[in-house]
N, C-alpha and C positions, 0 to 999 in steps of 0.2 A: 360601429367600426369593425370590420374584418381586421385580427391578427393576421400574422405571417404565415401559422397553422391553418387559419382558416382559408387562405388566399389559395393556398396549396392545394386544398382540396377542392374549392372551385374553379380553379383551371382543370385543374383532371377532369371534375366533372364534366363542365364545359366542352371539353375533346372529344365525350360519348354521347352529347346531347342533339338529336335529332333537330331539336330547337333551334340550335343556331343557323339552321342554312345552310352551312358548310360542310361540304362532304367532309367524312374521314378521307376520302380517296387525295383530295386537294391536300393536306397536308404531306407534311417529306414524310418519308419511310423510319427516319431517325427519330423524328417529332412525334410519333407515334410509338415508337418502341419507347422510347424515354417514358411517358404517358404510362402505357403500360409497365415496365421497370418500377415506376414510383406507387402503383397502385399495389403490384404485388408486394412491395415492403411495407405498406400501408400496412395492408392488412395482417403481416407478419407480425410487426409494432405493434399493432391495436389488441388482439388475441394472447401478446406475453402476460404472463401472470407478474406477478410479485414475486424473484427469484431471488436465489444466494449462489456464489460459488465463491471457493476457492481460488484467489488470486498469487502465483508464485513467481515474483521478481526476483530476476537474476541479473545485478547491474554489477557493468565492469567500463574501461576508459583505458585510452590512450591517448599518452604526450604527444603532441605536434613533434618533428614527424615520426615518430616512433607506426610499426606498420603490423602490431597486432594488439588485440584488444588483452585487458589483466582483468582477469576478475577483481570486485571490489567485496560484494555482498552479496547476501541474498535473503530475499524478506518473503513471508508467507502474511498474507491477509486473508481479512472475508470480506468482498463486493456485494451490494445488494442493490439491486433495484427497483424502486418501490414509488409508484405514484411518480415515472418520471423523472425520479431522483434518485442519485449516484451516491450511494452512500456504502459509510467504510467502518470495521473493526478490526483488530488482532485477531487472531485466529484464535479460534477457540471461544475467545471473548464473547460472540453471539447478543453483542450492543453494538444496535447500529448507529449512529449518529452523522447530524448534519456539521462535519467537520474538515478544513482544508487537508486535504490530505500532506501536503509541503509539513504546517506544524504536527501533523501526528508521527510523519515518518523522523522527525527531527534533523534533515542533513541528507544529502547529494540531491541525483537527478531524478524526478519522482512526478508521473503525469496522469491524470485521468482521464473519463470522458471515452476511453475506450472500452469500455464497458456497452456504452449504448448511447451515450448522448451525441456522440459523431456522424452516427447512422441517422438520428431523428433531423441533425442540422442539415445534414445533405440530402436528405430524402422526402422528409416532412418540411422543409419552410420555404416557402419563396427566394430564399437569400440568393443562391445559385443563380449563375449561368452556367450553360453545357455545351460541351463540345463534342460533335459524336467522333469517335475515333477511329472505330472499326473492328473487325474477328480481332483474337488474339490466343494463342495456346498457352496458357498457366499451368502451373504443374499437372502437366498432361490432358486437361480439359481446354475443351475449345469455350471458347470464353465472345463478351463482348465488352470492348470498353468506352467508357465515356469519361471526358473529363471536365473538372468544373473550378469554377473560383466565385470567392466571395471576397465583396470588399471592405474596406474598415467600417464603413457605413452600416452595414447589415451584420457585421462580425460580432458572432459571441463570444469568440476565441480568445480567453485570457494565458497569459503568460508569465508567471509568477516569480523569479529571483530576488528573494527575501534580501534586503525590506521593499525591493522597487516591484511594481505591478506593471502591464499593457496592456491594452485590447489592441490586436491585433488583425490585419488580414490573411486570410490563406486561399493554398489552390491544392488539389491533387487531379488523385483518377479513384472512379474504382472500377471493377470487372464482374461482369455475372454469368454466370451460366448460359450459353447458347440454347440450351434447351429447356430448363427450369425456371431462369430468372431468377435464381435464388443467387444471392449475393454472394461472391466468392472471396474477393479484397479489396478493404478500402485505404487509399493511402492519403494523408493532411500534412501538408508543407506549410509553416511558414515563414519565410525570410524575408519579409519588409518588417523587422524590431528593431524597435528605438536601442540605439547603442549605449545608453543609460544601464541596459540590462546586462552588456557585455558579451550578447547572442547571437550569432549569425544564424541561423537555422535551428529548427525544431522539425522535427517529422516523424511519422508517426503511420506503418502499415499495419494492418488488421485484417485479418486471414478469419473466413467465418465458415461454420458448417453446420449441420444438424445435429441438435444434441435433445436426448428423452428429459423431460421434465416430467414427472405423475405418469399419465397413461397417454400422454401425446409426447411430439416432438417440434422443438421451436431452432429457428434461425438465430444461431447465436454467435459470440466471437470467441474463439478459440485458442486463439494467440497473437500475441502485436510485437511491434516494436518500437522502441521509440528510441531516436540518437539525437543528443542537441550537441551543438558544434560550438564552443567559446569564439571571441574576434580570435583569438591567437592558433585556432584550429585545434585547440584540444579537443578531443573526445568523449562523451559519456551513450553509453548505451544502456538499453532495458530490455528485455528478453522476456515477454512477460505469458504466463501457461494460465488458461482457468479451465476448472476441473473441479467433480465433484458438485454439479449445480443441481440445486433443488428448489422447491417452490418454498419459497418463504411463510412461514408458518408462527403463529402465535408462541410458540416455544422459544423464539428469539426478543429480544427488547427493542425495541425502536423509540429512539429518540430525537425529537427535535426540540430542544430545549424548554421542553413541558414537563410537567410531571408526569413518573410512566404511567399506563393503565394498573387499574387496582388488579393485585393476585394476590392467591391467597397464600399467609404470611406460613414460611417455612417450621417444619416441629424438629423437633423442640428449639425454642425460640435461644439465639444464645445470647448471652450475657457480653454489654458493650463494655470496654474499661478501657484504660491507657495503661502502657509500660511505663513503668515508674522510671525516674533519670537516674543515670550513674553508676548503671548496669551492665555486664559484658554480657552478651548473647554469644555461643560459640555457634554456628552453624555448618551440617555437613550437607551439602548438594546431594539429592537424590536425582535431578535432571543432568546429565552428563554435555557437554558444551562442548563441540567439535566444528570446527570449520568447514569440515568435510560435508557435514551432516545436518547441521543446525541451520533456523531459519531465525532472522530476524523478524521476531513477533509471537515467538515460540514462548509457549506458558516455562517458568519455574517452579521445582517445588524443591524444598531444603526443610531439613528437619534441625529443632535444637538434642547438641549432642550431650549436653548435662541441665541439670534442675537450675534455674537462676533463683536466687535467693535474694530476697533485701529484710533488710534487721529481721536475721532468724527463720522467717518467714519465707513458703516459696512460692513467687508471682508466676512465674513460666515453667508447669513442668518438662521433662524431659520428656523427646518424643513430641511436641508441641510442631505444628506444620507452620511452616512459613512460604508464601506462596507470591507472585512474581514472573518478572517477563524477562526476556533476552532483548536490553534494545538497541545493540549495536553490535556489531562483530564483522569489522570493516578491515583488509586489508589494505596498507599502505602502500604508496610507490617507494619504493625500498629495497635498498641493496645491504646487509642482509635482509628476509622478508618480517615485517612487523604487524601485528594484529593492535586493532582495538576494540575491547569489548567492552558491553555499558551493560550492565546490573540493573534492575529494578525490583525491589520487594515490595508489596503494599500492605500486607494484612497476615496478620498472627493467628494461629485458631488450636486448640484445645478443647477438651470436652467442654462443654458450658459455658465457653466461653471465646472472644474474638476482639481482637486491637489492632488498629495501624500498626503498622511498622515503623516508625520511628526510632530510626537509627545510623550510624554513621558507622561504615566500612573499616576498621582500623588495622586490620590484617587480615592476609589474602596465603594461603598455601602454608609451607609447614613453619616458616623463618621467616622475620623480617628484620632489616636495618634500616633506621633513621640516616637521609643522608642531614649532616648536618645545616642549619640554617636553613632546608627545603620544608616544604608542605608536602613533600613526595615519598612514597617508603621504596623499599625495593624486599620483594617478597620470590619465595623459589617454592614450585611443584618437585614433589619427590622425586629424589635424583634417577629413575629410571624415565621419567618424562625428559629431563635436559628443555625444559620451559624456562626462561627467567620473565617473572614478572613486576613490571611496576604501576605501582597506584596510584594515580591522579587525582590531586583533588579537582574537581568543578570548578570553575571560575563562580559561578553561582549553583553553591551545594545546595541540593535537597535530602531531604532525610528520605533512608531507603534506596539511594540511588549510589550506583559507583563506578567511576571507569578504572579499566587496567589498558596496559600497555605491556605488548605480549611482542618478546624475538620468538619467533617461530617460525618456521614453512609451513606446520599444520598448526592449527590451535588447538587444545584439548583442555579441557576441566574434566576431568573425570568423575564421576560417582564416588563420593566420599569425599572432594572437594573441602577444604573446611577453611571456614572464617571468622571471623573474630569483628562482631560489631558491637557498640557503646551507643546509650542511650540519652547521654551527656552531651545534650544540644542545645545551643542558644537558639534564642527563640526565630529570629531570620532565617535561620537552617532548619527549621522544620518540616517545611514544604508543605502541600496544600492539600 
């Protein structure tokens, strides 16, 4: 049995085969560029190595009918793709894994597949039909377009609004070079979604150009967008840059929920232990947190700012690193404007030695007051900041993790930041 991949490339074949009978000349002029089109991406696709880039999302929305876009966020990742497969980590993080991107980013509008697997479904499979459309001038290049749809039948195209899923149909265009062939943009529509989802549209262009890898240069994508449209006409947009691509190299971990490959174990080896309970950790931020500046995905690092002691004894000296991610930093629709920012510590480290981080947020800035009867504190950044902060608990807390809830126009945490965590956790709150 011929796959979809395989089909694809015996029709190409087929168009150059002397075998069949049939002139090239008999076929249309479009039928044969197409032909050609899909051959040169062929071989574009088949010659990519195992890459990485930098991927930096910048998502913002607007209210029905409200007629300009707010910024919301903006997240930095690392893309890789490897053997076909789109896979993702935090920046920095250099783990890659087979993971839905929706739960890794935890919350709003968040899409993949533009990386590369768009380009393989339109170019490499059968699923297409095409419509040739004609010249076209694109940001100053004379270009050619074709356009194409795929139906549910043939669709790989899934649609994810947690908790409901779809496979879906779509149509677009994309454009190549009059002269090259080299792919210029590709755009994916789809608006036949089941209203289960709450979805009118999703769409999605991708803007591609030549980018050095090692000692060559590969057709890659360079920037996209993506806006999904709620039934009520709200807004969400992505703005998405990748930048920074390299050829993926054993110095990154790859995961697909195997054990990694064996390396060899780090010197000197350090000592695993737990933080004992009932301990106040003070912590001062060495990572500075700016709205302006900061990406969701972005590493932390906080140091402890005194010796923690238990009976006598001292478990965590001063100086000890505590290390961690920014996982949120979301501005609100809001009149004044409001931030929310999400905390993540995981892991404790000192000379000789290394622990989870297990612990619960208790205080954020220099003051805090208990509102009465709440699970909510209200905490203030030194009065030249004018930040009032308040701290949230989770609806389902994990240890390490914390949100605030920031009146601000700018958001800032500044360096020297300091907080007040307890290690005095019931066993449900521990996290994983």
């Amino acid at each position: 049995m011929i796959d979809a991949m395989g089909r694809a490339r015996l029709w190409l074949s087929c168009l150059f085969s002397p075998a069949l009978g049939v002139a090239q000349s008999d076929l249309a002029p479009d039928v044969l560029l197409l032909a050609r089109i899909k051959v040169h991406m062929e071989e574009n696709l088949k010659r990519l190595p195992n890459y990485t880039c930098v991927e930096t999302v910048e998502r913002s929305r607007r209210r029905a009918p409200a007629r300009k876009f707010e910024l919301v966020d903006a997240l930095r990742l690392e893309v890789a793709m490897i053997g076909r497969k789109e896979l993702y980590s935090w920046y920095g993080e250099n783990r890659f894994q087979e993971r839905d991107l929706v739960d890794m980013v935890g919350g709003g509008a968040i899409g993949n597949g533009d990386f590369a697997l768009h380009a393989y479904s339109v170019f490499l499979s059968s699923a297409p039909t095409y419509t040739y459309v004609g010249e076209d001038i694109l940001d100053g290049r004379r270009t050619i377009r074709y356009d194409y749809r795929v139906p549910l039948l043939l669709s790989g195209y899934r649609i994810r609004v947690p908790p409901r899923e779809a496979r879906v149909p779509y149509h677009g265009a994309f454009w190549v070079d009059a002269a090259t062939l080299d792919l210029v943009r590709l755009d994916v529509t789809a608006d036949q979604i089941p209203s289960e989802l709450n979805l009118r549209e999703a769409r999605t262009s991708i803007w591609y150009g030549r980018v050095p890898i090692g000692e060559d240069e590969f057709l890659l994508p360079r920037r996209s967008e993506l806006v999904m449209i709620d039934l009520a006409g709200n807004e969400s947009r992505n703005r998405i840059e990748f930048t920074q691509c390299r050829q993926f190299t054993g110095e990154s971990h790859l995961s697909f929920g195997d054990p990694p490959p064996e390396a060899p174990p780090p010197a000197p080896q350090l000592r695993e232990f737990e933080l004992p309970a009932g301990v106040d950790l003070e912590l001062r931020l060495e990572t500075p947190v700016d709205s302006e500046t900061s990406f969701v995905g972005d590493p932390l690092r906080a140091v402890v700012a005194r010796a923690v002691k238990k009976e006598g004894r001292v478990v965590v000296p001063k100086g000890a690193v505590v290390t961690g991610r920014l996982t949120r930093l979301e501005r609100l629709a809001s009149t004044p404007a409001h931030y929310v920012v999400g905390l993540e510590f995981y892991a404790i480290e000192f000379e000789g030695g290394r622990a989870p981080f297990r612990a619960r947020l208790e205080q954020a800035g220099a003051a805090t007051a208990r509102i009465p009867g709440s699970t909510m504190h209200f905490a203030y950044l030194p009065p030249e900041r004018r930040t009032t902060l308040l701290l949230v608990e989770p609806p389902a807390r994990r240890a390490g993790v914390a949100l605030l809830l920031a009146r601000a126009s700018r958001l800032q945490l500044p360096r020297g930041f300091t907080m007040l965590w307890n290690t005095d956790l019931k066993p449900e709150n521990t996290g994983p």
